[in-house]
Every structure is written in C-alpha cells, then in structure tokens.
C-alpha positions in Angstrom: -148.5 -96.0 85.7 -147.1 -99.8 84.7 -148.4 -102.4 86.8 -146.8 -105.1 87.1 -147.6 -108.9 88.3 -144.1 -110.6 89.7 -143.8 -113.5 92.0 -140.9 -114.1 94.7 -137.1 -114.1 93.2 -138.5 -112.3 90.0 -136.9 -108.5 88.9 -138.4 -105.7 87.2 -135.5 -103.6 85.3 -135.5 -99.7 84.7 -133.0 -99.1 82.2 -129.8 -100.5 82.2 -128.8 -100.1 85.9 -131.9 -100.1 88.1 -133.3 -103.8 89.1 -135.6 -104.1 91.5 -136.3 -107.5 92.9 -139.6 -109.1 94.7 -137.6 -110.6 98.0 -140.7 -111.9 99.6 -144.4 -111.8 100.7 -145.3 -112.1 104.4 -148.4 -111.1 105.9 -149.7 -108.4 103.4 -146.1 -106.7 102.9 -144.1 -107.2 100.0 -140.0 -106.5 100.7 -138.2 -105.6 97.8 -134.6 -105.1 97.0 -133.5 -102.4 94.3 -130.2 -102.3 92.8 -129.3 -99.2 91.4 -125.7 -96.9 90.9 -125.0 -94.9 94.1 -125.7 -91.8 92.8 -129.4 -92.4 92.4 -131.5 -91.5 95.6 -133.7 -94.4 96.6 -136.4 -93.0 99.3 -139.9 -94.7 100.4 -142.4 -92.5 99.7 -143.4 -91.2 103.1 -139.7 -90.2 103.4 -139.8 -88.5 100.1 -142.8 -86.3 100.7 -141.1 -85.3 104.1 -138.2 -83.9 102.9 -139.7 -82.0 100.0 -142.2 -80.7 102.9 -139.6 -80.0 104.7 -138.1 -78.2 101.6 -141.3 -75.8 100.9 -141.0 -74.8 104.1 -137.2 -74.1 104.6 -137.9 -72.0 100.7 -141.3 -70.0 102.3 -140.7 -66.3 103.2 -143.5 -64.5 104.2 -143.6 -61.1 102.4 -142.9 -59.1 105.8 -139.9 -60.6 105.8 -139.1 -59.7 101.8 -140.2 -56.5 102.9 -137.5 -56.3 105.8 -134.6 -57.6 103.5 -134.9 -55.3 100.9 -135.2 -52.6 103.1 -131.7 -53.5 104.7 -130.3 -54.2 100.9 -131.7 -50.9 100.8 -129.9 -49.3 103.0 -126.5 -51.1 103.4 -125.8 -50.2 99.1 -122.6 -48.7 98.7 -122.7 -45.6 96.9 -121.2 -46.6 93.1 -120.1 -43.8 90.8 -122.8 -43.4 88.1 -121.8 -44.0 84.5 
C-alpha cells in the first residue's frame, strides 16, 4: 500500500485519468472528490464488500441442489442418434 500525506485542495493522480482530490477535513472525516472516466466503478468500501457478498451468495448452490439439476438434465435429454 502507498501512503500518502496531502493537505486540502491537493490531488493524488492514478494514471492518466483518475485524480482524486483532498476536498476537506472536518471533525476526523476526510471528503474527497475523484475524477475518473465513467466507465470505471467508484464504490466505498462497505458498498464494495456488500455486493460481492451479495455475489457469493447469489453464485452458492448447495450440492442437493446440483444433485436435483442434473438429475432433471438427466432426464429431459433428448434422445440423439449415436455416431
């Protein structure tokens, strides 16, 4: 990890396109601005671990269930002529 020092109105830059600004300090709680192209996903951190959470989850199927699917695959093949 790079640790920076910067003071209010100063910028950090990630590449070409990324800046991200030190907009002010009040009471323990730094706000920061970050430019960046649109098609880069900005997320706090909480946020981020949320959604890939909520990603694991939505992916997880509990081997009964693999089980149950591929006895239904099973049984809905259509009988192909053999080569």
């Amino acid at each position: 990890m790079l640790v920076i020092s910067r003071k209010v109105d100063q910028s950090i830059r990630i590449g070409d396109n990324i800046e991200i600004k030190i907009i002010g300090i009040e009471k323990g709680k730094v706000k920061i601005g970050i430019t960046a192209p649109s098609d880069i996903p900005i997320y706090r951190e909480e946020l981020y671990q949320s959604l890939v959470e909520g990603n694991r989850s939505s992916v997880f199927v509990s081997p009964d269930r693999v089980q149950n699917f591929k006895k239904i695959f099973a049984e809905s093949k259509p009988n192909l002529p053999r080569k």
